[in-house]
Chimera marker file (.cmm) of the C-alpha trace (Angstrom):
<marker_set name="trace">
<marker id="1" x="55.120" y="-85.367" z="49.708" r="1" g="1" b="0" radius="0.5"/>
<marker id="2" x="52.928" y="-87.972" z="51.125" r="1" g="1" b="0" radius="0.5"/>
<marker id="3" x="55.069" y="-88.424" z="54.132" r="1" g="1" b="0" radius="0.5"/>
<marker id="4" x="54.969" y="-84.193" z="54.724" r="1" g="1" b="0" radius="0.5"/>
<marker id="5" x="51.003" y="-84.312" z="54.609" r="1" g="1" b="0" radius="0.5"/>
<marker id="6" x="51.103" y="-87.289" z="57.109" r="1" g="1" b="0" radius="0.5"/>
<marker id="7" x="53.078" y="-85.336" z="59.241" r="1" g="1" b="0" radius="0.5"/>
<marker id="8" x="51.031" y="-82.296" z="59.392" r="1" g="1" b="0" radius="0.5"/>
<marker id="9" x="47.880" y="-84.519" z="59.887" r="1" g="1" b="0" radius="0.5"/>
<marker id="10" x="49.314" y="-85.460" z="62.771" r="1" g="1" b="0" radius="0.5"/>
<marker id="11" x="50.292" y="-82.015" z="63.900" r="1" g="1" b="0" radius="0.5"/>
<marker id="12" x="46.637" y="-81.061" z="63.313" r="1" g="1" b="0" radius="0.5"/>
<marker id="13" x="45.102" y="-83.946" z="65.162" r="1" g="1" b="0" radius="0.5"/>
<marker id="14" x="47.526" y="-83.005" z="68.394" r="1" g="1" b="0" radius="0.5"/>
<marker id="15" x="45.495" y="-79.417" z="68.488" r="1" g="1" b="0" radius="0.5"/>
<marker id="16" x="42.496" y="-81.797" z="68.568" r="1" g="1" b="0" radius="0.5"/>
<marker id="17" x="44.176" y="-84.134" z="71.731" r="1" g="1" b="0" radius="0.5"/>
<marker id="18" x="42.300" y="-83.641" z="75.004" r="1" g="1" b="0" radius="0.5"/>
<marker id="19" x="44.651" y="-86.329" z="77.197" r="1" g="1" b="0" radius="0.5"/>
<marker id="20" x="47.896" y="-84.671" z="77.373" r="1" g="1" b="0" radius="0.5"/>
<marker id="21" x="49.785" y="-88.008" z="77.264" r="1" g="1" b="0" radius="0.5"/>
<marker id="22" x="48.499" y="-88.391" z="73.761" r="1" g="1" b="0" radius="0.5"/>
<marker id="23" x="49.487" y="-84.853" z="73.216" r="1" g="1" b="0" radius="0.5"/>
<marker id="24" x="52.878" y="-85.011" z="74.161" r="1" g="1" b="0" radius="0.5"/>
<marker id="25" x="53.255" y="-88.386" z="72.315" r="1" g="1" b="0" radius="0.5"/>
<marker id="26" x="52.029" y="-86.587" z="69.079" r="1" g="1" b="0" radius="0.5"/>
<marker id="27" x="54.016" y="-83.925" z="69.377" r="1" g="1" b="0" radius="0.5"/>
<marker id="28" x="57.076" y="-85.901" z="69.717" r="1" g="1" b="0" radius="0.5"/>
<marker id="29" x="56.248" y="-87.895" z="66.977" r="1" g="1" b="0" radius="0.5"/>
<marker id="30" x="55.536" y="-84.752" z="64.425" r="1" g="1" b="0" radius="0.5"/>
<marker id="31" x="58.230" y="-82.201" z="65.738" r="1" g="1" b="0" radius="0.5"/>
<marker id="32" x="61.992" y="-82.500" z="66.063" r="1" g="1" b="0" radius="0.5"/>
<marker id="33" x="63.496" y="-81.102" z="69.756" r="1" g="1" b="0" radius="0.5"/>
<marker id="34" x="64.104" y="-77.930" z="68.583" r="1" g="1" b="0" radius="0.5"/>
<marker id="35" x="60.480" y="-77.123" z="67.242" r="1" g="1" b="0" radius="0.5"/>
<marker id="36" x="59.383" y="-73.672" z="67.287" r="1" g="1" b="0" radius="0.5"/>
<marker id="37" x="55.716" y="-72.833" z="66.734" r="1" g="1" b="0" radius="0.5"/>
<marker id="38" x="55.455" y="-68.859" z="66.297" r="1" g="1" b="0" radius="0.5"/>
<marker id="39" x="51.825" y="-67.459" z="66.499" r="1" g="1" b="0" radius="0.5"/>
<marker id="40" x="50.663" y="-63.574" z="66.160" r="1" g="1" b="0" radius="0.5"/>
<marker id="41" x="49.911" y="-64.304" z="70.500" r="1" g="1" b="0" radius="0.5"/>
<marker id="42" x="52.914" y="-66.706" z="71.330" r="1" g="1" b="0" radius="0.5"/>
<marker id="43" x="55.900" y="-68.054" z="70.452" r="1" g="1" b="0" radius="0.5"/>
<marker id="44" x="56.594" y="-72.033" z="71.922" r="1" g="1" b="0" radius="0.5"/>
<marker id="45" x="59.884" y="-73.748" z="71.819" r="1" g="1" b="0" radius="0.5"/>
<marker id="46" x="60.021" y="-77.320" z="72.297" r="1" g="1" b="0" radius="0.5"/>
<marker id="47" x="57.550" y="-79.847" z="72.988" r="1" g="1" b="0" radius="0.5"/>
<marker id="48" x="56.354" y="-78.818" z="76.298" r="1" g="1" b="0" radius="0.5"/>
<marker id="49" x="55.679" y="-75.312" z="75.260" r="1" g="1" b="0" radius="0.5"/>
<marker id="50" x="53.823" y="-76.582" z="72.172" r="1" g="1" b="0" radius="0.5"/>
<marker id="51" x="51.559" y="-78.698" z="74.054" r="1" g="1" b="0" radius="0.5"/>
<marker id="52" x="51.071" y="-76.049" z="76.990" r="1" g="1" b="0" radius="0.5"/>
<marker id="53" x="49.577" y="-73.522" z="74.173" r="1" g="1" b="0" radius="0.5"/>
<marker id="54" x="47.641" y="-76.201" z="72.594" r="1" g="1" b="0" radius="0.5"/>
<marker id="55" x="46.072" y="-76.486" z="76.359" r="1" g="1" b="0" radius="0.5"/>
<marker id="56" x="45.431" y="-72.723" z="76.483" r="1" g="1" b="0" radius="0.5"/>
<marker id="57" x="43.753" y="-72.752" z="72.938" r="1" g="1" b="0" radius="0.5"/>
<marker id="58" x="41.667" y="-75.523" z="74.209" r="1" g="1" b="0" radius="0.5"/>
<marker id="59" x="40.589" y="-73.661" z="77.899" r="1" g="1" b="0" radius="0.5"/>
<marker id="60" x="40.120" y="-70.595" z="75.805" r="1" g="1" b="0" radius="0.5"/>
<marker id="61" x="37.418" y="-72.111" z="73.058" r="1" g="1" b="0" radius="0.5"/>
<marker id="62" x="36.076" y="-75.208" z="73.796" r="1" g="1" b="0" radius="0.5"/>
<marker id="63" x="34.474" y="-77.688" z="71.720" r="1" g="1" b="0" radius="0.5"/>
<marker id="64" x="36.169" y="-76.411" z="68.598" r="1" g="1" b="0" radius="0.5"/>
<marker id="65" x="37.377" y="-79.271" z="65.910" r="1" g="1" b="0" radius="0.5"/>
<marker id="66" x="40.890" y="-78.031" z="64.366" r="1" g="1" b="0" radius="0.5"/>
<marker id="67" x="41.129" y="-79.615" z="60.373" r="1" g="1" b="0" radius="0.5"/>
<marker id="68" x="43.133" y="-78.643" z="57.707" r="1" g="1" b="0" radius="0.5"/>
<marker id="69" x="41.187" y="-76.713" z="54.320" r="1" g="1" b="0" radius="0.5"/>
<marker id="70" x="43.388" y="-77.142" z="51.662" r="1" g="1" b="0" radius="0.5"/>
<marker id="71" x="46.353" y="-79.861" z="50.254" r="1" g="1" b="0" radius="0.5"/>
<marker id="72" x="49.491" y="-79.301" z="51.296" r="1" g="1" b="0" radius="0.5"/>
<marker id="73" x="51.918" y="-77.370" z="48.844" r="1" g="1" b="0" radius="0.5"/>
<marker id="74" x="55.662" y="-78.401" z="49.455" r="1" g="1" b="0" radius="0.5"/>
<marker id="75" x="58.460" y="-76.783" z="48.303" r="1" g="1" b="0" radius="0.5"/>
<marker id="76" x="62.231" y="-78.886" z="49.541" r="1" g="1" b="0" radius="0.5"/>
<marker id="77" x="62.309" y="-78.474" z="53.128" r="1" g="1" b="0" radius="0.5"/>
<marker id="78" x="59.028" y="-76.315" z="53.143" r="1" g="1" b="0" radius="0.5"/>
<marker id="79" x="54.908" y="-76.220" z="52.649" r="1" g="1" b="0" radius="0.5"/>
<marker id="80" x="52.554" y="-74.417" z="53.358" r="1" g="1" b="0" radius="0.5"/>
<marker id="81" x="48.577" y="-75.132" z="54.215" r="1" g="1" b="0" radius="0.5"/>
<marker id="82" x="45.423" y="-73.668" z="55.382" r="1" g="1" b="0" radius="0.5"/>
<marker id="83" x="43.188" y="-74.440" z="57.975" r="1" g="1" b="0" radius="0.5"/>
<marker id="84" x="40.415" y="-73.741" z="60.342" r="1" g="1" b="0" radius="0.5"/>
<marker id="85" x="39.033" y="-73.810" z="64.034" r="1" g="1" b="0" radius="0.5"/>
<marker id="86" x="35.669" y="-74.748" z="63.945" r="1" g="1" b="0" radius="0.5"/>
<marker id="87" x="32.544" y="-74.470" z="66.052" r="1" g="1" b="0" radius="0.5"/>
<marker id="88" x="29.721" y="-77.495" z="66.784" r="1" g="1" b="0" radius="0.5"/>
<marker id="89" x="28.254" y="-75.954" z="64.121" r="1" g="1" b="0" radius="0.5"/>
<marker id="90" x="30.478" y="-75.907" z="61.518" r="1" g="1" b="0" radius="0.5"/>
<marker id="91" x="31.641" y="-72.330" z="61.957" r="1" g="1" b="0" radius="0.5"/>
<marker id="92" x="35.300" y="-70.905" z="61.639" r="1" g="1" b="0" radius="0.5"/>
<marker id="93" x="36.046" y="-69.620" z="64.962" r="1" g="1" b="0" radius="0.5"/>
<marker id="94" x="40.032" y="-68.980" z="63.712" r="1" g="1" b="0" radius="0.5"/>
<marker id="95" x="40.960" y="-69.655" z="60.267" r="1" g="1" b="0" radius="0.5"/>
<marker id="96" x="45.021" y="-69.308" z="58.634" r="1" g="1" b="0" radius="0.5"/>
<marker id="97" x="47.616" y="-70.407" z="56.978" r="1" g="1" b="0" radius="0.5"/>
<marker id="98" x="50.366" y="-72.405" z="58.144" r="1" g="1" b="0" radius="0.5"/>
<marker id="99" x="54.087" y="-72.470" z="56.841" r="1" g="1" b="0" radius="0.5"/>
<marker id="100" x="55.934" y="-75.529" z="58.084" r="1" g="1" b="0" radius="0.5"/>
<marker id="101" x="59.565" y="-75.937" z="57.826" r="1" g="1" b="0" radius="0.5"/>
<marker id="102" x="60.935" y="-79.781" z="58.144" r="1" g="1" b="0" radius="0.5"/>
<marker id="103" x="63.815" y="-80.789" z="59.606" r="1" g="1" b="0" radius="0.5"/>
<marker id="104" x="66.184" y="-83.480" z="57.702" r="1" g="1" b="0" radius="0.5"/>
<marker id="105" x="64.566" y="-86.188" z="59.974" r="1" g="1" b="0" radius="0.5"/>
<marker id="106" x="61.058" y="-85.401" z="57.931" r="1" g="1" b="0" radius="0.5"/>
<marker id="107" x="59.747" y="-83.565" z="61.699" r="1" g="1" b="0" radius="0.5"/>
<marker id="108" x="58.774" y="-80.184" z="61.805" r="1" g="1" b="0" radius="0.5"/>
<marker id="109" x="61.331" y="-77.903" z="62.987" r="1" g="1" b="0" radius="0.5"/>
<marker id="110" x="59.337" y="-74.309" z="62.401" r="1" g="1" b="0" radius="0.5"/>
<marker id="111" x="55.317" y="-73.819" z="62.154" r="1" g="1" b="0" radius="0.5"/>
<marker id="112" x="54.409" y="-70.306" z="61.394" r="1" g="1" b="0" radius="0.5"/>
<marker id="113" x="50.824" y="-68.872" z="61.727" r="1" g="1" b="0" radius="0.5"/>
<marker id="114" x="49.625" y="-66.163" z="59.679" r="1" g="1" b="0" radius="0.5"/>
<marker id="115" x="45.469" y="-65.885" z="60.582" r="1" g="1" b="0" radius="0.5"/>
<marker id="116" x="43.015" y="-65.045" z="57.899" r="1" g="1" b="0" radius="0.5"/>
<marker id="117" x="40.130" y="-64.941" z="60.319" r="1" g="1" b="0" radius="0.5"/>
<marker id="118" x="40.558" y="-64.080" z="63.863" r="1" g="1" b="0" radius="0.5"/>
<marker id="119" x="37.389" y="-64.472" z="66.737" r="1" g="1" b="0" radius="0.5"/>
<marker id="120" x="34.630" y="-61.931" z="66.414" r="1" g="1" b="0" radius="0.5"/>
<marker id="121" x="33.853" y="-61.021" z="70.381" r="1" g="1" b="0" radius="0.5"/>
<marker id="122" x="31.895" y="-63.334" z="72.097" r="1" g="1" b="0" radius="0.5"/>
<marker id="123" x="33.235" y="-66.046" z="70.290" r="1" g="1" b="0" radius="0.5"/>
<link id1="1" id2="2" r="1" g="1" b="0" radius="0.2"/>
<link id1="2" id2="3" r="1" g="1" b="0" radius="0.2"/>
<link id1="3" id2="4" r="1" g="1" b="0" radius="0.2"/>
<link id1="4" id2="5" r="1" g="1" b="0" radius="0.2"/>
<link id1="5" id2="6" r="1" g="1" b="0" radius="0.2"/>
<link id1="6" id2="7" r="1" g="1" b="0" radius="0.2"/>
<link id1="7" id2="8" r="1" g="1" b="0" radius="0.2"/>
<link id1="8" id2="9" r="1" g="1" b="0" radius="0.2"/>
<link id1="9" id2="10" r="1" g="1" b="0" radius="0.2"/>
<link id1="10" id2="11" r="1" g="1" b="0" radius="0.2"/>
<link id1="11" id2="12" r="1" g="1" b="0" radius="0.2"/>
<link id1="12" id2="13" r="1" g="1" b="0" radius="0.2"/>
<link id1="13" id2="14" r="1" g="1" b="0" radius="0.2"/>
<link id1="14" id2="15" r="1" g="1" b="0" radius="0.2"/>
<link id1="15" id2="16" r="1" g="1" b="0" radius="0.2"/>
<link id1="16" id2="17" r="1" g="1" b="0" radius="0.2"/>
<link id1="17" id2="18" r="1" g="1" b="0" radius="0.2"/>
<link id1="18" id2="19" r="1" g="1" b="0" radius="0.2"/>
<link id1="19" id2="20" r="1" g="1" b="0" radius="0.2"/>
<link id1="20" id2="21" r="1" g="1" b="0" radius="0.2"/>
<link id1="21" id2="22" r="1" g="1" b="0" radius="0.2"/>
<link id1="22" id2="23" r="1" g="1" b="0" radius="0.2"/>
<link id1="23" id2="24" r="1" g="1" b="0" radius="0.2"/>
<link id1="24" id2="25" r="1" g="1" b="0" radius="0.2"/>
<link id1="25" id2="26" r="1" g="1" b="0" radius="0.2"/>
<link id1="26" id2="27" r="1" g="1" b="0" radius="0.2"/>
<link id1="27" id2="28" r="1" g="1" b="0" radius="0.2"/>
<link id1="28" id2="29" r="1" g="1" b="0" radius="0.2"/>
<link id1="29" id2="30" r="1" g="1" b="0" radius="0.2"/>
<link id1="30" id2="31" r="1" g="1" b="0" radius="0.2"/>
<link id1="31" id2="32" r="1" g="1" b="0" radius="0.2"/>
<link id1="32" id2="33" r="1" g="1" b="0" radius="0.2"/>
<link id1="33" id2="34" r="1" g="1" b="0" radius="0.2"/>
<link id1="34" id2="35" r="1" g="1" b="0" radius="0.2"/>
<link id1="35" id2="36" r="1" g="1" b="0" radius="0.2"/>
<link id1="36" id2="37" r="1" g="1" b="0" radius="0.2"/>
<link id1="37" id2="38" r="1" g="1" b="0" radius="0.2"/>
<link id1="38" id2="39" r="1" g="1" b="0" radius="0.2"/>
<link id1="39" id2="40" r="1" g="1" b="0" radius="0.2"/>
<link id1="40" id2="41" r="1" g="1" b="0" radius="0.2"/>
<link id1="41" id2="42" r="1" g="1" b="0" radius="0.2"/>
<link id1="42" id2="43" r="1" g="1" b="0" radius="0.2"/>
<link id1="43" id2="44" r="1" g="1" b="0" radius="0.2"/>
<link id1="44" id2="45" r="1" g="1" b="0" radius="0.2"/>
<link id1="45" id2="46" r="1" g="1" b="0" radius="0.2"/>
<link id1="46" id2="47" r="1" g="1" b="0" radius="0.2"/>
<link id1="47" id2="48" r="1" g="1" b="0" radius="0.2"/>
<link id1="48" id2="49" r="1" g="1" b="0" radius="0.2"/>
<link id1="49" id2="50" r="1" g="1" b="0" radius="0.2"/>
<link id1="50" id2="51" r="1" g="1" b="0" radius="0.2"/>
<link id1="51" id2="52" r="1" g="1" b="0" radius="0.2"/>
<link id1="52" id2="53" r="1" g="1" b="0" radius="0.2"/>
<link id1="53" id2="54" r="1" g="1" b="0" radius="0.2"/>
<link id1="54" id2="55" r="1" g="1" b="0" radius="0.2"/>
<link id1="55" id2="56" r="1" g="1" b="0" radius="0.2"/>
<link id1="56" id2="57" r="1" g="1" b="0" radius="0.2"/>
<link id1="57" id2="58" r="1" g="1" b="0" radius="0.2"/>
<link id1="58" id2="59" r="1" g="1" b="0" radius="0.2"/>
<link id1="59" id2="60" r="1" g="1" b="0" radius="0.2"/>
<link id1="60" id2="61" r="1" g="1" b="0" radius="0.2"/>
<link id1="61" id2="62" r="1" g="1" b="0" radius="0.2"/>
<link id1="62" id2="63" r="1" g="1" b="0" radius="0.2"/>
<link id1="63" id2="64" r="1" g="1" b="0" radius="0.2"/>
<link id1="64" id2="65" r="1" g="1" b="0" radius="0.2"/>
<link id1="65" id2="66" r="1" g="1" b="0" radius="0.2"/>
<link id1="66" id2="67" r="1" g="1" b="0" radius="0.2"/>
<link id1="67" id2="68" r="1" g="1" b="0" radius="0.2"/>
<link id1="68" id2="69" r="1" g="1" b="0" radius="0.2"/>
<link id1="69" id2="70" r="1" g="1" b="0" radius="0.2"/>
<link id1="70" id2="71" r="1" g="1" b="0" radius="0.2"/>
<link id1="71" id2="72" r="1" g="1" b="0" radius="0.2"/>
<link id1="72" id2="73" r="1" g="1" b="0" radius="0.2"/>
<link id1="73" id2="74" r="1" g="1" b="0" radius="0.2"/>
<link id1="74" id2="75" r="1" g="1" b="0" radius="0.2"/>
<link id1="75" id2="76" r="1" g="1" b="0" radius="0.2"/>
<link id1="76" id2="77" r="1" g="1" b="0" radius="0.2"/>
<link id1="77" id2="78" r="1" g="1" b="0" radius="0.2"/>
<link id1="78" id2="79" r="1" g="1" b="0" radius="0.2"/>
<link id1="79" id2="80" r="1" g="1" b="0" radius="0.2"/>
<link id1="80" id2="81" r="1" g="1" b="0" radius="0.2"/>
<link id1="81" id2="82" r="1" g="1" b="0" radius="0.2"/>
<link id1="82" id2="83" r="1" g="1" b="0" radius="0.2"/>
<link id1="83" id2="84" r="1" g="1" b="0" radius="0.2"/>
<link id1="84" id2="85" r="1" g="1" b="0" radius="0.2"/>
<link id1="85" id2="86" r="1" g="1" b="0" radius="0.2"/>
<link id1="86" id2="87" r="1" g="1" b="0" radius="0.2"/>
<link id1="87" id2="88" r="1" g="1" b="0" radius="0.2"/>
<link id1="88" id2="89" r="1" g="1" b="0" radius="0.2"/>
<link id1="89" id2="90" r="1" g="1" b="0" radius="0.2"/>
<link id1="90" id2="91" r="1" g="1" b="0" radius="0.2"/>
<link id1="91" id2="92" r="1" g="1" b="0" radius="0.2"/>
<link id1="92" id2="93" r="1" g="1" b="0" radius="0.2"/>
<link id1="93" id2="94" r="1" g="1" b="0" radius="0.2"/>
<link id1="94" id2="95" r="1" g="1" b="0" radius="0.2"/>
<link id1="95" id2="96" r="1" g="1" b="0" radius="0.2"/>
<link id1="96" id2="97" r="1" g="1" b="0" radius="0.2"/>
<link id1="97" id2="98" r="1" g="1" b="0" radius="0.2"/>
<link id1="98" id2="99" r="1" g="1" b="0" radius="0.2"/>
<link id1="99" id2="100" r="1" g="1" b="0" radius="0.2"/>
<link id1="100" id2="101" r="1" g="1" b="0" radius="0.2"/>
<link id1="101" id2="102" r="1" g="1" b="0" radius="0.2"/>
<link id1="102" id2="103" r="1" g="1" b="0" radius="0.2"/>
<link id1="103" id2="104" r="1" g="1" b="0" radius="0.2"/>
<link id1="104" id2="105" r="1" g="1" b="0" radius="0.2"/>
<link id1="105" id2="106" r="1" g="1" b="0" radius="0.2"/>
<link id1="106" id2="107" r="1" g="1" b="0" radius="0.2"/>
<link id1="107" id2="108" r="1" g="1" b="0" radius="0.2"/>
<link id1="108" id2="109" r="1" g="1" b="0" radius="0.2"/>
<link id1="109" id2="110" r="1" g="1" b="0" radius="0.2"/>
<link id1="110" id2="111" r="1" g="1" b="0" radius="0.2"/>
<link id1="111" id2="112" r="1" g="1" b="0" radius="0.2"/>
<link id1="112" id2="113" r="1" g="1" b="0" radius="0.2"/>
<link id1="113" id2="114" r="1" g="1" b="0" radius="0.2"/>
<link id1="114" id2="115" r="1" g="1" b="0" radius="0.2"/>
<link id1="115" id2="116" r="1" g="1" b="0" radius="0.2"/>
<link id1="116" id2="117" r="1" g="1" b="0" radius="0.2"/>
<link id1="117" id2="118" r="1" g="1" b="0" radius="0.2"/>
<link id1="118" id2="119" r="1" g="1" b="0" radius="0.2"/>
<link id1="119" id2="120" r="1" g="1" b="0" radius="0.2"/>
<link id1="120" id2="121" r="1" g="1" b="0" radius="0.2"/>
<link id1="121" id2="122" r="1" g="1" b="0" radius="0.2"/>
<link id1="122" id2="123" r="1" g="1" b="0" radius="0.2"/>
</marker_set>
């Protein structure tokens, strides 16, 4: 369990990564080479993909802080989490849930995000 909510503390702080050298290292280090993140807006395969929609969530709302809300519920090669996109001021700019899947290396294979709380306009 421990290892699983190390892992997706490191997936979270990659969303937070502004040097894309760190990025990519992150991601490598958290996802195995078939990683698929699927998103209501995209659907990334592989590391470069990952970090390239990481990059467009960043251009899109700066100066947002990603952090996970809630423990991390496990279930064999699965768990699930919430999280949030916040503002300078503490706001939720985008808010869901996450379902991981892991591979049998312990990496993330599958991320899945379902949003509770999508951006108002203007945000």
């Amino acid at each position: 369990m421990r290892q699983r909510q190390e892992q997706i503390d490191r997936y979270v702080d990659s969303w937070n990564e502004s040097d894309v050298g760190h990025r990519h290292a992150l991601i490598e280090s958290v996802w195995s080479t078939d990683g698929t993140y699927h998103a209501p807006a995209v659907e990334a395969h592989g590391y470069a993909a990952i970090s390239e929609n990481i990059t467009r969530i960043q251009d899109k709302y700066p100066n947002r802080v990603f952090c996970r809300t809630s423990e991390v519920f496990s279930h064999h090669d699965r768990a699930r989490y919430t999280w949030a996109m916040l503002d300078l001021g503490g706001s939720a700019t985008i808010a869901g849930v996450d379902y991981a899947q892991f591979a049998d290396d312990g990496r993330l294979r599958r991320v899945t995000c379902v949003y509770d709380r999508k951006p108002r306009s203007g945000e």
